[in-house]
C-alpha positions in Angstrom: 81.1 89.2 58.9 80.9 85.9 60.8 78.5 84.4 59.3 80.4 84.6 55.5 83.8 82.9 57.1 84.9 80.0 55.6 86.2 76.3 56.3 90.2 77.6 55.3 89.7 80.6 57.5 89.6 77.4 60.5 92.7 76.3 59.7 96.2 77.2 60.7 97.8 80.2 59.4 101.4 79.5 57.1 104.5 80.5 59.3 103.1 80.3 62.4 106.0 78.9 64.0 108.6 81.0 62.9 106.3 84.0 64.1 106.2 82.2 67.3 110.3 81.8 67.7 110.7 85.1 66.3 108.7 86.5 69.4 110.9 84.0 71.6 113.9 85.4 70.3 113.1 89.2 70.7 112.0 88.7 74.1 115.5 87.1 74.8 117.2 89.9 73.0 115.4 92.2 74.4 115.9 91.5 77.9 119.8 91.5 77.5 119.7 94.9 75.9 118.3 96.0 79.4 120.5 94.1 81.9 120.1 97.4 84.4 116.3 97.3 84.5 116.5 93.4 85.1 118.9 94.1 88.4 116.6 96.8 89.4 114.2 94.4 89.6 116.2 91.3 91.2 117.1 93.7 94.0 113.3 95.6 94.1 112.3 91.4 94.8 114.6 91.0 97.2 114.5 94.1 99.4 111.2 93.8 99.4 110.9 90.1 100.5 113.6 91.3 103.6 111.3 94.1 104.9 108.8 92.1 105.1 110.6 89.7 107.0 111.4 92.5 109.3 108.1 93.6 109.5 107.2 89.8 110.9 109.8 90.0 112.8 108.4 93.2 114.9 104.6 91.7 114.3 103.4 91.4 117.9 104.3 95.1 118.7 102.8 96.1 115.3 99.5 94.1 115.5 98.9 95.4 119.3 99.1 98.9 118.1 96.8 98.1 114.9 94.3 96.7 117.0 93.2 99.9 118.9 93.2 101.4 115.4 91.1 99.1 113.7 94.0 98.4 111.1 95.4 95.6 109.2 98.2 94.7 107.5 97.1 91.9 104.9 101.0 92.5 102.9 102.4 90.6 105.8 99.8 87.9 105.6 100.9 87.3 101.8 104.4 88.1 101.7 105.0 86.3 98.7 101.8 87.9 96.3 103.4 90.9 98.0 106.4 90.8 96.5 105.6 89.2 93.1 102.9 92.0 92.3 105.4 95.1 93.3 108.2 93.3 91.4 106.3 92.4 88.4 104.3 96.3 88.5 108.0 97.6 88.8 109.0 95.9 85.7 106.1 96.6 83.4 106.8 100.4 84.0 110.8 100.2 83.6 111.0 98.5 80.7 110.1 100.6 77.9 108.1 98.9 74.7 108.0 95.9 75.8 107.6 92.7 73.0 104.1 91.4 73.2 105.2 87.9 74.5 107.2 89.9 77.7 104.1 91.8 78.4 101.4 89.4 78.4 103.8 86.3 80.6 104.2 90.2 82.9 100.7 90.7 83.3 99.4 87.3 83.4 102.0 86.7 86.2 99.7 89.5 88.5 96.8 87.4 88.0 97.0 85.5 91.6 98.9 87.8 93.5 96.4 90.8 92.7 93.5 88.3 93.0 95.0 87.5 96.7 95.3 91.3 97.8 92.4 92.4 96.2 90.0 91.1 98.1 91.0 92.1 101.5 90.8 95.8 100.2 87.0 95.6 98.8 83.7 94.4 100.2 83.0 90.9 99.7 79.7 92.0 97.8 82.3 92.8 95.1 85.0 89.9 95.4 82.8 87.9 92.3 82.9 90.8 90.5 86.7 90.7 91.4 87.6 87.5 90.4 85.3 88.2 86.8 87.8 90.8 85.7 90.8 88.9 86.6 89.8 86.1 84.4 88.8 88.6 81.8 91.8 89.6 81.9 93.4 86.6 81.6 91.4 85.6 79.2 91.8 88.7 77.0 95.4 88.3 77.2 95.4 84.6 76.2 93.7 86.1 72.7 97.1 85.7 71.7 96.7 82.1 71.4 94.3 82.1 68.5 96.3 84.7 66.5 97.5 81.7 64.5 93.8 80.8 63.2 92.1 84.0 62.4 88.6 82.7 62.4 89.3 81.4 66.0 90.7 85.1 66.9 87.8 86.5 65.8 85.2 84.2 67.2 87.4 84.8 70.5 87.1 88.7 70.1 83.2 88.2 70.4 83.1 85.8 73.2 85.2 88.0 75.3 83.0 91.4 74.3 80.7 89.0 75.7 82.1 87.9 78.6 83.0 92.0 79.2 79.1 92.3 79.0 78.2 89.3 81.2 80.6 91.2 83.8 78.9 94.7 83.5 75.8 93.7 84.1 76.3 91.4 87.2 78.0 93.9 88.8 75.7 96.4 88.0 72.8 94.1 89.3 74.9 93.7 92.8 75.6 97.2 92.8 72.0 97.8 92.9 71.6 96.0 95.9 74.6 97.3 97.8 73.6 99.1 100.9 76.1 101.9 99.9 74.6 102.1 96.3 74.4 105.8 96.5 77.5 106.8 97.7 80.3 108.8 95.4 82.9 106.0 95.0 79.6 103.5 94.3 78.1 106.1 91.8 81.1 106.3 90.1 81.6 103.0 89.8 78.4 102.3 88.4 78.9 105.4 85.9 82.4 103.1 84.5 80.3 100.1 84.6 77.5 101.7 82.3 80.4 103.1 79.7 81.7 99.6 79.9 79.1 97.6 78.9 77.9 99.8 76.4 81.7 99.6 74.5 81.5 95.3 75.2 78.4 95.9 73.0 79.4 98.1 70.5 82.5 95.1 70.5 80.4 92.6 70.1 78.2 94.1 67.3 81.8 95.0 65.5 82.8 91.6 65.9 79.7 90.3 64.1 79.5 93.2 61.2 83.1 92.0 60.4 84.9 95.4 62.2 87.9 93.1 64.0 90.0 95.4 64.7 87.4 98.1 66.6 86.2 94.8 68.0 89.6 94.0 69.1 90.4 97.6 70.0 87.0 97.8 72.2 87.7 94.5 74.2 91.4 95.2 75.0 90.8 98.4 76.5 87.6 97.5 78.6 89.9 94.5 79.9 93.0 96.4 80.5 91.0 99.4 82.1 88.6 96.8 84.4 91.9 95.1 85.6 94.0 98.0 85.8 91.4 99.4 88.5 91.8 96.4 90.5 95.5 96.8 90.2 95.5 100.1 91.5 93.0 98.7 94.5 96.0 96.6 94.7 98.4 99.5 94.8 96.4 101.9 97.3 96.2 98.8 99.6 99.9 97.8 99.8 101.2 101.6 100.0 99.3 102.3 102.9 100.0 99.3 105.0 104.1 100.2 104.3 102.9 103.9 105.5 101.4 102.5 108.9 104.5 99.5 108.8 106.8 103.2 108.8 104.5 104.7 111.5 104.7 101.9 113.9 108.4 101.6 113.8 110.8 101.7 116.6 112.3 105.1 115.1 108.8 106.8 114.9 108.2 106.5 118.6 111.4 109.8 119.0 109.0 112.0 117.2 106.5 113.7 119.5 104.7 114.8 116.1 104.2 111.0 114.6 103.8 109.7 118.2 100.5 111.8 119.0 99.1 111.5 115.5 99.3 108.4 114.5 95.5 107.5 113.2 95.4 111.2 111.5 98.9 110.5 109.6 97.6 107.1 108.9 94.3 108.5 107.2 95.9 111.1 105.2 98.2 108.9 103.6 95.7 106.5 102.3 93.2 109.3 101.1 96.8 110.3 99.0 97.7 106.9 98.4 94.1 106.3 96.9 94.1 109.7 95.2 97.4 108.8 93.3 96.0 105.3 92.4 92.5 107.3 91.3 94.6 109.7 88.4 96.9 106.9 87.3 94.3 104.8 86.2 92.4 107.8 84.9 95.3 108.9 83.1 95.5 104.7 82.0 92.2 104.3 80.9 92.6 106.9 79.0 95.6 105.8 77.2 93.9 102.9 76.3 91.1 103.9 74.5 93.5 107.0 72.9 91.6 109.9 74.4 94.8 110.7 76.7 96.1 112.9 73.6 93.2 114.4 72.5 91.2 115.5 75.9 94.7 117.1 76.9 94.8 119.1 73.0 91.2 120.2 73.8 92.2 121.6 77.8 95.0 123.0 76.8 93.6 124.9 73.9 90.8 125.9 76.2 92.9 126.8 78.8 95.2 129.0 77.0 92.0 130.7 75.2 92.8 134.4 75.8 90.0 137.0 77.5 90.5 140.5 77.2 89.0 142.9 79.2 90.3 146.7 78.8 93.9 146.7 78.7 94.1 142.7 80.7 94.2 140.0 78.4 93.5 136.6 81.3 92.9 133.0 79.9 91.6 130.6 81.9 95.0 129.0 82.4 95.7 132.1 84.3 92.9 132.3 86.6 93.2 127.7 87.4 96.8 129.3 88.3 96.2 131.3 90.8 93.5 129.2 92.2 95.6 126.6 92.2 99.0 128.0 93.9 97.1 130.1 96.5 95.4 126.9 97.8 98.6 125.4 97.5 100.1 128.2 100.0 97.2 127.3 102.0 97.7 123.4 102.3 101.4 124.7 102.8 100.8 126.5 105.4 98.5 124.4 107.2 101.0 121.4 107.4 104.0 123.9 108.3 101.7 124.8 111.4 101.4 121.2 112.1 104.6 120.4 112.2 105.6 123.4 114.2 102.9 123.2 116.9 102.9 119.3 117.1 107.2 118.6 117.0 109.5 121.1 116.9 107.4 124.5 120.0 107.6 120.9 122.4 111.0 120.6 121.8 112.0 124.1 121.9 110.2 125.0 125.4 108.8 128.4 124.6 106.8 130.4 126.7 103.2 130.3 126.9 101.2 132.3 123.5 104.6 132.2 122.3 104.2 129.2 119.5 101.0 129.8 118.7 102.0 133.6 117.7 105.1 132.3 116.0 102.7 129.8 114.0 100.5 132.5 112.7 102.9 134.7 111.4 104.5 131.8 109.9 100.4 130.8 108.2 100.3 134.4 107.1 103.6 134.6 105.7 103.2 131.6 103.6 99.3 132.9 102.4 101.6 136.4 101.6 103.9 134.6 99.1 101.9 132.1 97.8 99.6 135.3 96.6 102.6 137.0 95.2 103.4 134.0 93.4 100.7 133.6 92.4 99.7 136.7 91.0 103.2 136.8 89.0 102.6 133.7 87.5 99.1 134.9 86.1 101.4 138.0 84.2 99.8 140.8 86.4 102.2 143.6 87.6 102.1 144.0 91.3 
């Protein structure tokens, strides 16, 4: 407990700076085991700072068709945070096991760039709560620090549980307040919030009772998840400005289909960009409090739990599978329809009735094997 340390546990620990050069060195090693990954992401820096450039180039004909949509493009208004937070996301996931010196410098290098893009993406009711996670993060990260006195580390540990706290409850407080307070995305966030605070607490109570490593293990993850959200803000952001970049390029204007439907393409692709984002940093979240493995041993053993009725033995594995390929069929079909109707019957001059006859059978057809499929990968004889 805290309260029982004493005055040698203040002082510095015994080969502290041959721990220090031994992380040096395995960083250095480590990065000339991978020279591959380290050109990937030279050139990644590089192509991306020349589209960008590119993307200036063309910026009064992009910004005059943005302004009758109501869109932005804040990636060319920070080029350079731009590039240094794809780079630097490109080499945290390339580089497998990372030494802990690599990964922290990594991650501490996002702090401005992420900071800078953030807050054009969210409402500035939330940018304080934005920057309060950044420097939790940064903080957190900095732990590393005060590995070398251990009573430091874990006085640390406890002031950054309570920091983690400090941040739940501010934004919970301006969440209440928010005019969209009771909205899904706001609900939700306030739900994360609640789970949040309540493990800073349990952190800080750990931290006190003498439990460092739950304390540690607490505080990490609510600082890695927190920041990791705000990454994938981030994320959602910059992929759909290169989407409506792509959509607003010379080459789009020779298809009738991307020409006419430009605002619709440009929605759909940030609801998926955003969706992507939204199950990464489930799936991270996840990861870091080590319920990833678990929660997928439980669905899977529920899913593969077998029903029999009569001579049919279904699980409910079986039924998610049909459900799920026959709406596929259905989404498929939908965007086949699109395309058909919108580029190629234009192209192709057919008579009146004829297209939209054409497109049906083609929606039906689709429906017909998506079912089949369907029903044969559920084990049922047709």
């Amino acid at each position: 407990p805290l309260w029982q340390l004493q005055q040698e546990d203040f002082s510095i620990s015994e080969g502290t700076h041959e721990a220090v050069m031994r992380q040096v060195t395995l960083t250095g090693q480590y990065l000339l085991l991978h020279p591959g990954r380290g050109l990937i992401t030279v050139c990644s820096a590089f192509a991306m700072l020349v589209f960008l450039w590119r993307l200036r180039v063309r910026r009064s004909n992009l910004q005059a068709g943005m302004e009758s949509l109501h869109l932005r493009l804040p990636l060319m208004d920070r080029p350079l945070s731009t590039t240094v937070a794809t780079t630097v996301a490109l080499a945290l996931l390339i580089y497998p096991r990372q030494p802990q010196l690599l990964h922290s410098t990594l991650s501490l290098l996002l702090f401005i760039p992420v900071v800078r893009l953030g807050l054009s993406r969210i409402p500035p009711a939330v940018h304080p709560l934005a920057w309060l996670v950044s420097l939790f993060f940064a903080i957190n990260n900095l732990s590393v620090l005060s590995e070398a006195i251990p009573a430091l580390q874990r006085l640390w540990m406890v002031a950054c549980a309570a920091i983690s706290a400090g941040v739940c409850i501010h934004a919970l407080r301006k969440l209440a307040a928010s005019e969209e307070r009771n909205s899904l995305l706001w609900r939700s966030l306030r739900g994360a919030l609640w789970l949040s605070l309540a493990a800073a607490l349990i952190a800080i109570i750990a931290g006190f009772a003498g439990a460092a490593t739950l304390a540690q293990f607490l505080t990490t993850g609510v600082a890695n998840s927190a920041y990791a959200g705000l990454c994938m803000v981030v994320v959602a952001g910059i992929l759909g400005d290169l989407a409506v970049a792509a959509l607003y390029l010379p080459y789009s204007t020779s298809s009738r289909l991307l020409e006419r439907n430009r605002p619709l393409l440009v929605g759909r692709l940030g609801k998926l960009a955003t969706f992507v984002c939204a199950i990464a940093w489930i799936n991270f979240t996840l990861g870091q409090f080590l319920l990833k493995e678990p929660l997928w041993q439980f669905v899977s053993a529920a899913l593969n739990e077998q029903l029999t009725v009569g001579n049919l033995a279904i699980s409910l594995g079986d039924v998610m599978a049909v459900v799920v390929t026959v709406w596929l069929s259905f989404k498929l079909s939908q965007l086949l329809r699109f395309i058909f109707l919108e580029d190629i019957a234009p192209r192709a001059r057919l008579a009146r009735g004829v297209p939209e006859a054409v497109a049906t059978m083609m929606h039906y057809t689709v429906i017909l094997v998506g079912f089949m499929l369907a029903i044969s990968a559920a084990g049922m004889d047709m």
